[in-house]
C-alpha positions as CSV (number, residue, x, y, z in Angstrom):
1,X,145.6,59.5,97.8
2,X,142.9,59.3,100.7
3,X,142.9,63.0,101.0
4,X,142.2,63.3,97.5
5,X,139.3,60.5,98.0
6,X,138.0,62.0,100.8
7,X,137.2,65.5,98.7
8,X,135.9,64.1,95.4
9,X,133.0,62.7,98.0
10,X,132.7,66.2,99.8
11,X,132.5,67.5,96.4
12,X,130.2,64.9,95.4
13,X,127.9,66.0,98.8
14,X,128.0,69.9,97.8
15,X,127.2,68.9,94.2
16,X,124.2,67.3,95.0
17,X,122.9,69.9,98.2
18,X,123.6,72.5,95.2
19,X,121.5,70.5,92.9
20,X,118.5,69.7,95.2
21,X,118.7,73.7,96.0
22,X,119.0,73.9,91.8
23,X,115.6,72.0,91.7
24,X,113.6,74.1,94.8
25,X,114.9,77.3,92.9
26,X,113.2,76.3,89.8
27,X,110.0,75.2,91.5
28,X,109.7,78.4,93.6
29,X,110.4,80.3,90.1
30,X,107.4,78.6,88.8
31,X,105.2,78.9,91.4
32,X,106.3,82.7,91.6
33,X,105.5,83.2,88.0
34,X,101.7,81.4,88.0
35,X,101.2,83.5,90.9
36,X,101.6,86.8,89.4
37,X,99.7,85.7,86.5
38,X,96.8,84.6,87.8
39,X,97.4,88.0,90.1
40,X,98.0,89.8,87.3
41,X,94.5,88.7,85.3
42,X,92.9,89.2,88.4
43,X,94.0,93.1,88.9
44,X,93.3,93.6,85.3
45,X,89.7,92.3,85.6
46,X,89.3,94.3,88.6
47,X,90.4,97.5,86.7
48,X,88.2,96.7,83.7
49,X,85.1,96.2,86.3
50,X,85.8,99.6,87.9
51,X,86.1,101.3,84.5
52,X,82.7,99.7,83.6
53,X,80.9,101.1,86.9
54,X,82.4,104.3,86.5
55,X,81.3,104.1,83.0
56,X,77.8,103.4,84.1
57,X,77.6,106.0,86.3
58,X,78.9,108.6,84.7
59,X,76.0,107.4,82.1
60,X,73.3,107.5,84.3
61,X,74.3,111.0,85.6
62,X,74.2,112.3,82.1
63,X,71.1,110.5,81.6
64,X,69.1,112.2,84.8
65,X,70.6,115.4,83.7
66,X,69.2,115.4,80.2
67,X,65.9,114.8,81.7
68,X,65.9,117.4,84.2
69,X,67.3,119.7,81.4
70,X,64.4,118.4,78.9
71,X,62.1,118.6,81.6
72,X,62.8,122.2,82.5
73,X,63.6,123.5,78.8
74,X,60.8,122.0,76.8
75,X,57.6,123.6,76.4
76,X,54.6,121.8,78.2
77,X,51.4,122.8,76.3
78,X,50.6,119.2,75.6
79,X,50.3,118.6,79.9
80,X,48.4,122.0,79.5
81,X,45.8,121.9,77.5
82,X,44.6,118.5,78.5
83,X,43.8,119.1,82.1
84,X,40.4,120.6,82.7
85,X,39.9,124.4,83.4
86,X,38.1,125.9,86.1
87,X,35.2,128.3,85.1
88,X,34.6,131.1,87.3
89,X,30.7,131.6,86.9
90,X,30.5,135.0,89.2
91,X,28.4,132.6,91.7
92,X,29.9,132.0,95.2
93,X,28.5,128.1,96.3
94,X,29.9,126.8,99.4
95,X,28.5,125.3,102.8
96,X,26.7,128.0,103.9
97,X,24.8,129.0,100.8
């Protein structure tokens, strides 16, 4: 009858050691799994960030080449005809004249 005493309380110890390990499971589960959310939300702004720079500069590539294509391709009679002409009069004039 002692003997059978003496393991109901070493059964009662392992119960409760396996229940305080129980509890530290569960807290480490939930501190695992607010981790990788808040990791998870931070990759995923990270990703969207680099899609929005790549975004941009694929843009502003486009954008220089449209204007160096417009620049070349258009016709430039309007720069042209504004700027003052030269007039060759047949007379030299310089320093020694």
């Amino acid at each position: 009858m002692l003997n059978n005493f003496d393991k109901v309380l070493e059964r009662d110890g392992k119960l409760a050691e396996l229940e305080q390990r129980s509890d530290q499971l569960l807290d480490m589960s939930s501190a695992f799994s607010k981790t990788t959310k808040t990791l998870a939300q931070k990759k995923r702004w990270e990703n969207i960030r680099c899609r929005i720079y790549m975004g941009l500069a694929v843009a502003g590539g486009l954008l220089i080449l449209l204007i160096v294509l417009l620049a070349i391709f258009l016709p430039q009679s309007s720069g042209d005809s504004s700027a003052p002409q030269a007039r060759d009069t047949g007379v030299a004039s310089g320093p020694g004249d």
